[in-house]
N, C-alpha and C positions, 0 to 999 in steps of 0.2 A: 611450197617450201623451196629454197633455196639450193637445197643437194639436188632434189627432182627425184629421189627416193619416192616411192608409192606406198608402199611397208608402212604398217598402224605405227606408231610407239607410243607404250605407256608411260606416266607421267619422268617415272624414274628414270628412263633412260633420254628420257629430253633434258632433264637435270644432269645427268649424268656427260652431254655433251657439249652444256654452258661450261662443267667445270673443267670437261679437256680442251676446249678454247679459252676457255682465261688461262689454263695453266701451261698451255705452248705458247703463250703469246710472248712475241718479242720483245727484248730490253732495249729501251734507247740507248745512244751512245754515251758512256761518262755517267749514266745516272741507272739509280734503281728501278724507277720508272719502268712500266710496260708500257705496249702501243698496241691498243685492240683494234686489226686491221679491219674486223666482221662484225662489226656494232651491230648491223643490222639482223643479222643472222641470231646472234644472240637474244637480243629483244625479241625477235620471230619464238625460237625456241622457248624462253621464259613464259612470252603469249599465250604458246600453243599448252608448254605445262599448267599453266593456272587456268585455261579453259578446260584440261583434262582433269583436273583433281574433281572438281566437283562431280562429275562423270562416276570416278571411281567411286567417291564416299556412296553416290547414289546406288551404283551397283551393289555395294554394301547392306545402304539399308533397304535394297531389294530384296538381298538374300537375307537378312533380317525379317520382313515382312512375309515371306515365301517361308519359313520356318515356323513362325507363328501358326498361319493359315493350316501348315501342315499341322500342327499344333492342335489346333481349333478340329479338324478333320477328324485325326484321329484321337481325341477326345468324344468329338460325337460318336464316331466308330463303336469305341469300346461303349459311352452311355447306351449306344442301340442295342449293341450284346447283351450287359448286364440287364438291360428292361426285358431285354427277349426270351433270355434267361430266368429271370426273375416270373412272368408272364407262362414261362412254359413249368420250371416247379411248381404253382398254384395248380395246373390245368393237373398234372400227370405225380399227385403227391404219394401214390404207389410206387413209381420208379425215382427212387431218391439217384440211386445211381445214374440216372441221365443229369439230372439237374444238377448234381457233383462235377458232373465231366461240363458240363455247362457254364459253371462259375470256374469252374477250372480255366477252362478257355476263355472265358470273356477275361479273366484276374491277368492270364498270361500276355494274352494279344495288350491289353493297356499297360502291362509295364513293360513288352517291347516297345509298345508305340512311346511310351514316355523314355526309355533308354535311347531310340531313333531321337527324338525330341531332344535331349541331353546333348547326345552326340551333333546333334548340326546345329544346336547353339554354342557348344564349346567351338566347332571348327569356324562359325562365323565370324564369333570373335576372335579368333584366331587370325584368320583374313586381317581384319580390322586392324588388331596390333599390329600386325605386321607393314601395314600397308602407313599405321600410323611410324612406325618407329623407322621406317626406311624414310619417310618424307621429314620427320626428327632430324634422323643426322645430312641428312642432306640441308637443312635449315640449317643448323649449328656451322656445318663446314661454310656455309656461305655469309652465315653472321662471322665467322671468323676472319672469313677471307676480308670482307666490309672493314670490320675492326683493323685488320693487318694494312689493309690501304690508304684507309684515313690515318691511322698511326705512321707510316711513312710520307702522308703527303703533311703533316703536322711537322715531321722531322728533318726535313728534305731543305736547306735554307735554297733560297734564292742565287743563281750564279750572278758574281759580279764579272762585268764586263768594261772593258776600257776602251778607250780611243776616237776617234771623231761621233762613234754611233753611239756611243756609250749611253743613252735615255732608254733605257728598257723598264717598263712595268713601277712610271715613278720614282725613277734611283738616278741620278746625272751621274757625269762620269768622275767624281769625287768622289761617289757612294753616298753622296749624301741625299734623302729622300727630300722628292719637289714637293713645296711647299711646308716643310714642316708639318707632311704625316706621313706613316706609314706606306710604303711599297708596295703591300697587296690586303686587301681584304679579308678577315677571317670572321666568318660568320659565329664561329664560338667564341670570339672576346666580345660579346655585345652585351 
């Protein structure tokens, strides 16, 4: 990395430090214009955040996966109880009371395990949105910024310039464009 910082960062805060370099970036002189002195640094960070996303989503649907398995566990968990259960009122049909207290506890332990279950599927997605809706407005702010640039560099006419040097970007120094076309190229009137 370019700072020589050693420190993890996740994806957001690499986003978070394109958009305080584009937003310190100096104005040229006379024009609205910025001048991004650290192109490179940028591009680096931008890099490093789209190699990390995927990272994140994965971690995601790790702990997606690791919820289920939990899932899966204690599901067989409680089926072992209830069978053991079920196995042990056949054997002992004199003492109804054991086998009460038997289905009692296998009933209980599966709907903690399914409340546990509940619970670290609401907090994963939880993760998710969150993880989804912070990388949202970080997309929106920089589709705006995009839009906000190009809509300046749209609006921004060309300086005219006079005097012996006067041929800049196909314009002589009458203003009039060489050869009978256009001074600069725009890719969107084609």
């Amino acid at each position: 990395m370019s700072d020589g910082r050693a420190e993890p960062r996740d994806t957001l805060t690499l986003l978070r430090r394109v958009m305080d370099i584009i937003g310190n970036c100096r104005t040229l002189p006379l024009s609205s214009s910025v001048k991004l002195d650290n192109k490179d640094e940028v591009l680096e960070l931008l890099g490093e955040a789209s190699a990390r996303l995927p990272e994140e989503l994965k971690a995601a649907r790790w702990m997606l996966k690791e919820r289920q398995e939990y899932l899966d566990k204690t599901q067989r968990e409680g089926d072992d109880i209830l069978e053991a259960a079920r196995i042990r009122a056949e054997r002992m049909v004199q003492r109804t009371e054991i086998v009460r207290e038997a289905q009692h506890t296998a009933r209980r332990v599966v709907e903690d395990a399914r409340d546990e279950a509940r619970r670290l599927r609401l907090e994963a997605e939880d993760y998710c949105d969150q993880k989804l809706a912070a990388f949202e407005i970080v997309l929106e702010r920089t589709i705006k910024t995009v839009h906000a640039g190009r809509d300046k560099l749209s609006a921004t006419p060309l300086p005219t310039v006079t005097g012996p040097n006067a041929i800049i970007a196909g314009v002589d120094e009458r203003g009039d464009t060489l050869a009978g076309e256009e001074s600069f190229f725009d890719q969107d009137r084609m």
